[in-house]
C-alpha positions as CSV (number, residue, x, y, z in Angstrom):
1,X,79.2,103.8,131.6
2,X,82.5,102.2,131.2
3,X,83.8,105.3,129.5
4,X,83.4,107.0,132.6
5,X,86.1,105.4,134.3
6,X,89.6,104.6,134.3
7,X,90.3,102.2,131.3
8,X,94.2,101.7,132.2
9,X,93.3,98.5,133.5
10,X,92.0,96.8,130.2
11,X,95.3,99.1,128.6
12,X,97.8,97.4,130.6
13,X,96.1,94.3,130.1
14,X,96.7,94.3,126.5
15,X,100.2,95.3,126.7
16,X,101.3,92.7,129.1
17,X,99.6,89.7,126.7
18,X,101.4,91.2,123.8
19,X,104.8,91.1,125.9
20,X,103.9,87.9,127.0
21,X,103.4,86.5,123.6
22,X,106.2,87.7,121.7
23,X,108.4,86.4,124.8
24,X,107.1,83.2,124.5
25,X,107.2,82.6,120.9
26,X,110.8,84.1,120.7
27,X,112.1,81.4,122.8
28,X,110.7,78.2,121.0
29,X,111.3,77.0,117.7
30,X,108.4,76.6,114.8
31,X,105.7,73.8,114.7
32,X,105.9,71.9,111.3
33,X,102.7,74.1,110.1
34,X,104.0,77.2,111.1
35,X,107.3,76.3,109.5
36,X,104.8,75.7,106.3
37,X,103.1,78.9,106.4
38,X,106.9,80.5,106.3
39,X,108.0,78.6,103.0
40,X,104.5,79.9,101.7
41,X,105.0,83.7,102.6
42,X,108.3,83.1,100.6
43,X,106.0,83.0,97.4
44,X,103.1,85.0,98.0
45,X,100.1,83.4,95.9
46,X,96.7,83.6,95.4
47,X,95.9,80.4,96.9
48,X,97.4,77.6,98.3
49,X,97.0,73.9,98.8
50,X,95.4,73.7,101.9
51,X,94.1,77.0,103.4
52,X,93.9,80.4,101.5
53,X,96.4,82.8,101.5
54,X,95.9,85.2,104.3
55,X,98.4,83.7,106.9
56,X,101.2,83.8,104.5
57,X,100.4,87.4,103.3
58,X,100.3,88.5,106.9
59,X,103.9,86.8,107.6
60,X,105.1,88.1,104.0
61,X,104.1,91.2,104.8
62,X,106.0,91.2,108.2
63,X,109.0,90.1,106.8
64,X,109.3,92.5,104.2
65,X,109.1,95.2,106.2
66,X,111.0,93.7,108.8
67,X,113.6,91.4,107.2
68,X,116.5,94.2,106.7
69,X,116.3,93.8,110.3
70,X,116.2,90.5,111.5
71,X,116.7,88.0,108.6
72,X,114.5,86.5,106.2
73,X,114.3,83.4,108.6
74,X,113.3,85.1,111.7
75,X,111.2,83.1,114.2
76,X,110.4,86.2,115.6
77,X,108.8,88.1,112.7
78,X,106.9,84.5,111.5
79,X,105.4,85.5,115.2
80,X,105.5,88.9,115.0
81,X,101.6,88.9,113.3
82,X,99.8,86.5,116.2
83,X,101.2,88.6,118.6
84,X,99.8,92.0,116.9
85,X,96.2,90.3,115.9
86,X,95.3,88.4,119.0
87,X,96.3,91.3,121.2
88,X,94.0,93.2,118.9
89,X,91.6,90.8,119.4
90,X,92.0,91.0,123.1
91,X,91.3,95.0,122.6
92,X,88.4,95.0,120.7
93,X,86.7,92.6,122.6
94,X,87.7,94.8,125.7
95,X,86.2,97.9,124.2
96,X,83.2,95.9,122.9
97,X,82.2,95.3,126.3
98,X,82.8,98.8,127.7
99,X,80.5,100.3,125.0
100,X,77.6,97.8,126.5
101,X,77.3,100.3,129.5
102,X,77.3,97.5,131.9
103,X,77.2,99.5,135.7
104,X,79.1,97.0,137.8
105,X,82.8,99.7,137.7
106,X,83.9,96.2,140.1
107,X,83.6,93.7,137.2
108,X,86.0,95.8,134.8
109,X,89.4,94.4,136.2
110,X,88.3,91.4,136.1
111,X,86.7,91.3,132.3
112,X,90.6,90.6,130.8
113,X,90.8,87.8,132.9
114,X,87.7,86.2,132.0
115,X,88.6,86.6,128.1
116,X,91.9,85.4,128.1
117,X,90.9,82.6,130.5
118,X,89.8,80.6,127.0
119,X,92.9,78.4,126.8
120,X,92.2,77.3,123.3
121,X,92.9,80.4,121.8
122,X,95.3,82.3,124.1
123,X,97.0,79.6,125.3
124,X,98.6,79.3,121.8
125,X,98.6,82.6,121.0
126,X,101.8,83.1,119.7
127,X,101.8,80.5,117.3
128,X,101.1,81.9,113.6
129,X,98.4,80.1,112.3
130,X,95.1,80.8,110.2
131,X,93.4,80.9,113.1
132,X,94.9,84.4,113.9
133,X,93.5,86.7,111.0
134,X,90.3,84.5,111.1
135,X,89.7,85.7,114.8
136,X,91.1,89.0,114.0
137,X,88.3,89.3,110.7
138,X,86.2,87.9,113.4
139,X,85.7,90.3,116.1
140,X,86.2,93.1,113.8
141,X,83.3,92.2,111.7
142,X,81.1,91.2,115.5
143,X,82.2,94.6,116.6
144,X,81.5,97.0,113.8
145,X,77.9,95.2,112.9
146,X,77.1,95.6,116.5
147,X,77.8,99.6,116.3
148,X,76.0,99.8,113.1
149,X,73.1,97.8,114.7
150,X,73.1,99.2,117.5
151,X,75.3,102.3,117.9
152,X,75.0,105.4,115.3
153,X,76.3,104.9,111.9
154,X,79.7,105.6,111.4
155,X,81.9,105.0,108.2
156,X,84.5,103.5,109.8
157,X,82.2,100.9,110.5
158,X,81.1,100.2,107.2
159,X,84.8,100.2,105.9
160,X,85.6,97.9,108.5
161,X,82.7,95.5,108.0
162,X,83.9,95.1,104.0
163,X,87.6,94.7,105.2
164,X,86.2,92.1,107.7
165,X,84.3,90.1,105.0
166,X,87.5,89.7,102.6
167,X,89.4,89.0,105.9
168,X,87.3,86.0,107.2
169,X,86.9,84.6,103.5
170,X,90.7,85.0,103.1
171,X,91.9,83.0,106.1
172,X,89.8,80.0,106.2
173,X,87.3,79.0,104.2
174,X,84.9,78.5,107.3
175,X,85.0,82.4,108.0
176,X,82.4,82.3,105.6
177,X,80.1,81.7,108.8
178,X,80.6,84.6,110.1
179,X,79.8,86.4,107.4
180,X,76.4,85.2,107.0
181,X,75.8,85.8,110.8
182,X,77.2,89.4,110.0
183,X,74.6,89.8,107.1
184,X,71.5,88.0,109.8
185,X,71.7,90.5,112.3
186,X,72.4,93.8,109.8
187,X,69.0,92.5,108.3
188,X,67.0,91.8,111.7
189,X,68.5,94.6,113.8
190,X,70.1,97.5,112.0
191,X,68.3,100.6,111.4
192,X,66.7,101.1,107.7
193,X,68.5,103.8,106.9
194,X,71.8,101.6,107.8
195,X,70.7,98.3,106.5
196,X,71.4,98.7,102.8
197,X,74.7,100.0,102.9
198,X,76.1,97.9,105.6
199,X,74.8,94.8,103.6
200,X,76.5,96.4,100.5
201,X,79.7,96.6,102.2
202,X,79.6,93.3,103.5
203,X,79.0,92.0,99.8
204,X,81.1,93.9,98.4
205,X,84.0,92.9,101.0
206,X,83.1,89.2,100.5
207,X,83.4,89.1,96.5
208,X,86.7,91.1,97.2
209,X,88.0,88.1,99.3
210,X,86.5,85.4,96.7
211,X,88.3,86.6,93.7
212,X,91.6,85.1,94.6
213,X,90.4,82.1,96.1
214,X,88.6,81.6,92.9
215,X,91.0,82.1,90.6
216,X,93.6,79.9,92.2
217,X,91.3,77.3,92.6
218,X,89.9,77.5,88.9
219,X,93.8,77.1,88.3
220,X,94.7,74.1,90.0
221,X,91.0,72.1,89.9
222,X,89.8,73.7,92.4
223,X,92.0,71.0,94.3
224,X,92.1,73.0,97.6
225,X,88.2,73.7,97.8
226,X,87.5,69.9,97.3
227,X,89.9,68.9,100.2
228,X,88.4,70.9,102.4
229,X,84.9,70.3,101.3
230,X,85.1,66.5,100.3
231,X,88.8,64.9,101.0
232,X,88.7,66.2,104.0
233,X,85.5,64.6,105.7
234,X,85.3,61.6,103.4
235,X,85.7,57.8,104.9
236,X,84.1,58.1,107.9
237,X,81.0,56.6,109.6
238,X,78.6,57.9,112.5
239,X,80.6,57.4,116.0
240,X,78.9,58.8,118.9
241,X,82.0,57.8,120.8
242,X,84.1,60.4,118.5
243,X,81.2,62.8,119.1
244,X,81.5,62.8,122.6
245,X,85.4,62.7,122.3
246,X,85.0,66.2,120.6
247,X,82.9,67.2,123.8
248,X,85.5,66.0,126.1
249,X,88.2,67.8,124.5
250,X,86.2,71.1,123.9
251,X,85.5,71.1,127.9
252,X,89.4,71.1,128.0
253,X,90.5,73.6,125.5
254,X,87.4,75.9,126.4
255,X,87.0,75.2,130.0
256,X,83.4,73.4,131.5
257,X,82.0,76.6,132.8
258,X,82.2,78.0,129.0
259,X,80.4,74.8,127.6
260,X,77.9,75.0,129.7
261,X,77.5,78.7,129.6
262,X,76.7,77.8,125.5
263,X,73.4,76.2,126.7
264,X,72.3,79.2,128.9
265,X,73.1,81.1,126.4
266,X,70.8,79.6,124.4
267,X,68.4,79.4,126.7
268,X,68.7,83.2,128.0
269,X,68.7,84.6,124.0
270,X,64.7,83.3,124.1
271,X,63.6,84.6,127.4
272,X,61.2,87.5,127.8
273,X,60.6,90.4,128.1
274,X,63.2,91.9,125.9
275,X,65.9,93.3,127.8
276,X,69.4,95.0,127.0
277,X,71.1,91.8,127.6
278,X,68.8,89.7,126.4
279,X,69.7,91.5,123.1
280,X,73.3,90.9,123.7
281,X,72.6,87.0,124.2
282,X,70.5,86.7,121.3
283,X,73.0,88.7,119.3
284,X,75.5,86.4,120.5
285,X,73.8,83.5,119.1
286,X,74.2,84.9,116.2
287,X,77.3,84.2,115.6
288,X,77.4,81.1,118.1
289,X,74.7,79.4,115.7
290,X,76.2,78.9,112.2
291,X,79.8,77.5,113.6
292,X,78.5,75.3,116.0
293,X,76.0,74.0,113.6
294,X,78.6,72.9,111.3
295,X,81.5,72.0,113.9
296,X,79.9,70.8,117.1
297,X,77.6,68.4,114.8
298,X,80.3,67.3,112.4
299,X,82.0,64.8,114.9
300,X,79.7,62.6,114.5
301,X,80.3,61.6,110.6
302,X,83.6,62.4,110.5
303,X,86.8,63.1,112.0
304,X,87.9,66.7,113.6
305,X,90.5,68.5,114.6
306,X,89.7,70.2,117.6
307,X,90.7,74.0,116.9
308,X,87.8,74.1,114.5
309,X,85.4,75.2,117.2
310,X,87.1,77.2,119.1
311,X,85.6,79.9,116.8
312,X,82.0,78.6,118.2
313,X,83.4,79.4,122.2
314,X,84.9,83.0,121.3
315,X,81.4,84.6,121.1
316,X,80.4,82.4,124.4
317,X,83.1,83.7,126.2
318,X,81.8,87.2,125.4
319,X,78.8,86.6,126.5
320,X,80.4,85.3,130.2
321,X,82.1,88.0,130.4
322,X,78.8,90.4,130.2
323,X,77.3,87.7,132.2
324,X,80.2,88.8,135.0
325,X,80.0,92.2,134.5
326,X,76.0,91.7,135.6
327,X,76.1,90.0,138.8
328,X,79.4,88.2,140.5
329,X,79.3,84.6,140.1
330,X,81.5,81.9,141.8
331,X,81.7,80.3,138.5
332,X,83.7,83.1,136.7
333,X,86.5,82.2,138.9
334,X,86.3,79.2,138.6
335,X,86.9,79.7,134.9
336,X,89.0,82.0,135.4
337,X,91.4,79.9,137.6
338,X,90.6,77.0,135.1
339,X,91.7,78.8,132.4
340,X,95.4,80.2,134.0
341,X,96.1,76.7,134.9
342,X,95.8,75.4,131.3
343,X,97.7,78.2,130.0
344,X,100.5,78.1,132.2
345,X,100.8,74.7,131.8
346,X,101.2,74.9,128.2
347,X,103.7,77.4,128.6
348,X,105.7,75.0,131.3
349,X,105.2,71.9,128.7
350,X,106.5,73.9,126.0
351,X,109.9,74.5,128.0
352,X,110.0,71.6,130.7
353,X,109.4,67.8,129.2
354,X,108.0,66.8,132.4
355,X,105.9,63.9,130.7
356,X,109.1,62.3,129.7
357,X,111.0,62.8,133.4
358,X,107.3,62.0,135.7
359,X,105.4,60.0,133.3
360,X,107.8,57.5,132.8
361,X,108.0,57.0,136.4
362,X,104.7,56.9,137.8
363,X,103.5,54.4,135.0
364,X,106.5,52.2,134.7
365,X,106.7,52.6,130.4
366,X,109.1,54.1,128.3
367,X,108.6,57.1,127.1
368,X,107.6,57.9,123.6
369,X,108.8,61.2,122.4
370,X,104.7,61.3,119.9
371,X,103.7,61.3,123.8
372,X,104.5,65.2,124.0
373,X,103.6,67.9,121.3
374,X,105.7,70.2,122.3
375,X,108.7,68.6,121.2
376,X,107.6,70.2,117.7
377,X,109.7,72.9,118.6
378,X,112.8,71.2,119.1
379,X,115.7,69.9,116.8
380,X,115.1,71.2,113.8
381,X,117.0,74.8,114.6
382,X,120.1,73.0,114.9
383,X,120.0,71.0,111.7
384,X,121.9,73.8,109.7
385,X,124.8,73.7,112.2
386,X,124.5,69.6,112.3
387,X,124.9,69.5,108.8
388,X,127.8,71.8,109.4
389,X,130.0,69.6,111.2
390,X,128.8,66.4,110.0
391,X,128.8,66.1,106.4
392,X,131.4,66.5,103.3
393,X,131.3,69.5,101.3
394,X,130.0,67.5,98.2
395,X,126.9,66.4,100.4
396,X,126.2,69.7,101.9
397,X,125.9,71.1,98.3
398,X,123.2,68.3,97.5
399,X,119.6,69.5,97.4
400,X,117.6,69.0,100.4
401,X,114.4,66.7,99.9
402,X,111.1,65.7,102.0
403,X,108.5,64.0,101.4
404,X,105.9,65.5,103.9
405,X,105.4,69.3,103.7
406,X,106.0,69.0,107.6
407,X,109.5,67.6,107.2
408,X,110.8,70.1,104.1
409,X,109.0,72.7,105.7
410,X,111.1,72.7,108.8
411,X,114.3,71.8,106.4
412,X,114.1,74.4,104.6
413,X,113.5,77.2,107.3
414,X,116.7,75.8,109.1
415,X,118.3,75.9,106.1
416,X,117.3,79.5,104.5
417,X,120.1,80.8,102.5
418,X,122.4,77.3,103.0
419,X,121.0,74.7,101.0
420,X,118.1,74.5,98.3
421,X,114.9,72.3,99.6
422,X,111.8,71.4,97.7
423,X,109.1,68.5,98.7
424,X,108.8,66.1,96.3
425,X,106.1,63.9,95.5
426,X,103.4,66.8,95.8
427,X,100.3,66.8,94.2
428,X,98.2,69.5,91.7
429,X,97.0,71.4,94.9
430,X,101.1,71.8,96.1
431,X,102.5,71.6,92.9
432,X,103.7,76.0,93.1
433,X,104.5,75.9,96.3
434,X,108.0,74.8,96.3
435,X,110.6,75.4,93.8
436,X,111.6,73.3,90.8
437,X,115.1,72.0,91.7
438,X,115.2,69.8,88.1
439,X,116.3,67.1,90.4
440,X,113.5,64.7,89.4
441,X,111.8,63.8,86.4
442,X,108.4,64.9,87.2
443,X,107.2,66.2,91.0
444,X,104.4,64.0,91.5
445,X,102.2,62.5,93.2
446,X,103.7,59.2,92.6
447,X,107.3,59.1,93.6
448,X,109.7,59.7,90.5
449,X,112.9,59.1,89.0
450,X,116.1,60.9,90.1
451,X,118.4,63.4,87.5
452,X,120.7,63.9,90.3
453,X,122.0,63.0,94.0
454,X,119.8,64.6,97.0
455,X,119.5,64.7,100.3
456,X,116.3,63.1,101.5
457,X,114.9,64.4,105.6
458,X,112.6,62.6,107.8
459,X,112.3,62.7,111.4
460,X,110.5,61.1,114.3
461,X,106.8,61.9,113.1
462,X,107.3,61.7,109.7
463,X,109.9,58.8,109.8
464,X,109.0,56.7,106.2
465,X,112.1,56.4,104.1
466,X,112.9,57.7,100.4
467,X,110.9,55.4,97.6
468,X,112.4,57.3,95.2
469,X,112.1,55.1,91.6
470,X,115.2,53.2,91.0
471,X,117.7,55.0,93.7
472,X,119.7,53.9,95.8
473,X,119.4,55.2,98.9
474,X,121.6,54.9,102.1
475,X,121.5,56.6,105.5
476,X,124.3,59.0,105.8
477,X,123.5,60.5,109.3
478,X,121.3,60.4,112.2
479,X,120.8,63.4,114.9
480,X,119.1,63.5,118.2
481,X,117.9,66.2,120.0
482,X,117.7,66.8,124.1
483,X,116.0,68.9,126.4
484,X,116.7,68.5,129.8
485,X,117.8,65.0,129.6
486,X,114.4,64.0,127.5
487,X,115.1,63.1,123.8
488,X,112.6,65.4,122.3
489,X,113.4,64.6,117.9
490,X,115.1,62.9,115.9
491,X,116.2,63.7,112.4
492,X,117.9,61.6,109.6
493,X,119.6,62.5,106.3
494,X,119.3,59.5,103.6
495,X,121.4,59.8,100.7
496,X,119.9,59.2,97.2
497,X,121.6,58.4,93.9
498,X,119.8,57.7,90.8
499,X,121.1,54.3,89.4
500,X,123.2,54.0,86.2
């Protein structure tokens, strides 16, 4: 048993990801999304337009314990809560495999590497997104209904499973998946005398989740629901080139060896007789089953966005790491080394634009800064201290306005404390999530009339200009930002005046 030896390893393990990721997100400024989820945490709600509300509570709840410290515009504490939950995913997962009992004492160094070899999930791990509590709900909710399946009862494990439930719920409307594969395997494998309560607390956990969603929605529409339901996936035809797209780019993000390791999975869970890790595959599949039915099949009638089945790999990975800790494999390297190599080339992309210094040269064509992603973390930090030194004092006491929650997003984190920013049009679904600056005559969603002089952002991505009804708008400045001699953004301030 695993609990006979010396777990240091996986301890150490654990510590040095955790370094690593508040390291790495301390050094790079925040995506436009991340910047979002910040204004959000600013006014903790219920709901919100486009997610519900667990990643803002988790960064609201940093920052007010925190904030005395380090600001209330600290890149660090938006980050603080990935680094916390997926290093605690990392943990569990760790200790999940050590209870399996698995004999081979040579795999355990090895198991960390093999887990955090799935680039899709750590390779970003310190960006704070919903994906964090949803994997964190996740693998609390796999681990405690596998002990109460499978271990003795314990009722830390049922208070875990409800707080799981309300977790998943509560940080993307998708964890709802898992909460049905929690509820399959307490029915087919827990013990009798487990089965009724577990299920209770799962219930219970899960109507303790809906109940804000519910009532946020029920107050706006149920706006955010719908787009995630209808909006969403609407327009689109069957494309099995888009299908096989998604394939492509899960191989990436997951690595090959994990994508194929999904079909012997599959294959394995059905095999007989009945063995110990046969029950681990087929409880794996468990949770693989729901998620991939919805997100590996989806492609094909409309469009994606590739982190949606990453939640489909985790429990894959799991199960190839158990696979490893059964007999060595050539493959598990190869994964492994697969997966190091997409990390740390994230992490060198995310500080060296070496697309727009090699690229350029090998193919002959200008660069395009939309070529590289990671110039989302760049520019925007120094758009308080631009502003600064640029404009007159009657123009840096204008409200700030964008037009994409992306663009006012970033504005107003940059400019916390030094300048009022709101997004304006918005719809129902965004109408609470930004401040009233009684600067227009309504907020939306067609473009309105001005009271009063603003300031109107865009920037490279989101470059359309003000349409604001009967203004007159000018450009007042425009700023560029470098990284090692590769423009990486640029932002422009437009000037707005209502007429007459």
């Amino acid at each position: 048993m695993f609990r006979e030896v010396d777990l240091g390893v996986s301890a150490r393990w654990v510590l040095f990801f955790f370094l690593f990721l508040l390291i790495q997100g301390s050094t790079l400024g925040l995506s436009d999304d991340e910047a979002y989820y910040w204004v959000l945490a600013q006014k903790p709600a219920l709901g919100y337009a486009f997610h519900p509300p667990a990643v803002a509570w988790f960064i609201a709840l940093i920052q007010k314990s925190l904030s005395w410290l380090l600001g209330s515009h600290s890149i660090f504490l938006v980050r603080l809560p990935a680094a916390l939950g997926l290093s605690s995913v990392l943990a569990m997962s760790l200790s999940w495999i050590e209870e399996l009992g698995i004999t081979r004492k040579e795999a355990l160094p090895k198991f960390p590497g093999v887990l955090i070899s799935f680039a899709g999930l750590f390779g970003l791990a310190w960006m704070m997104v919903p994906d964090v509590p949803l994997f964190l709900g996740w693998t609390i909710a796999f681990v405690s209904t596998w002990r109460l399946c499978f271990g003795s009862e314990k009722r830390r494990d049922l208070l875990l499973l409800g707080v799981s439930s309300a977790l998943l719920v509560l940080s993307k409307y998708s964890g709802i998946l898992a909460v049905l594969s929690s509820l399959f395997c307490i029915w087919i494998w827990a013990p009798r005398e487990v089965r009724y309560k577990a299920i209770g607390w799962v219930v219970s956990g899960l109507l303790l989740g809906l109940i804000p969603i519910l009532v946020w929605n029920a107050q706006h529409e149920w706006a955010s629901i719908l787009y995630q339901i209808r909006d969403r996936h609407g327009g689109e035809s069957w494309s099995v080139y888009r299908w096989m797209k998604f394939w492509l780019i899960e191989m990436v993000l997951a690595g090959p060896v994990v994508v194929v390791f999904f079909f012997v999975l599959c294959r394995s869970a059905f095999s007989s007789p009945t063995t110990h890790v046969t029950r681990v595959n087929r409880f794996l599949l468990a949770w693989v089953a729901p998620a991939a039915a919805v997100f590996c099949v989806q492609p094909l009638f409309s469009a994606f966005k590739p982190h949606w089945a990453l939640i489909v790999w985790w429990p894959v990975v799991l199960g190839l790491a158990v696979a490893h800790g059964q007999a060595r494999s050539k493959w598990i390297h190869f994964q492994m080394a697969y997966g190091s190599a997409v990390i740390l080339l994230v992490v060198f992309s995310s500080h060296w634009p070496w697309l727009g210094q090699i690229l350029p040269k090998i193919s002959g064509t200008s660069y395009q800064m939309t070529w590289d992603v990671t110039n989302d973390f760049y520019g925007w930090s120094q758009l308080r201290e631009q502003m600064s030194s640029s404009l007159e004092p009657q123009d840096l006491a204008l409200p700030v306005v964008g037009s994409r929650y992306q663009t006012a997003s970033q504005a107003a984190f940059s400019l916390s404390g030094f300048s009022q920013v709101t997004l304006i049009p918005r719809d129902l679904k965004e109408r609470d999530e930004w401040p009233d600056l009684k600067i227009t005559q309504h907020q939306g969603p067609s473009w309105p009339k001005l009271k009063r002089a603003v300031l109107f952002v865009t920037d490279n991505r989101y470059s359309e200009g003000p349409q604001f009804e009967g203004a007159n708008c000018a450009l007042l400045r425009h700023f560029d930002q470098y990284r090692w001699g590769v423009q990486a953004k640029w932002i422009e301030l437009w000037r707005c005046v209502p007429r007459g």
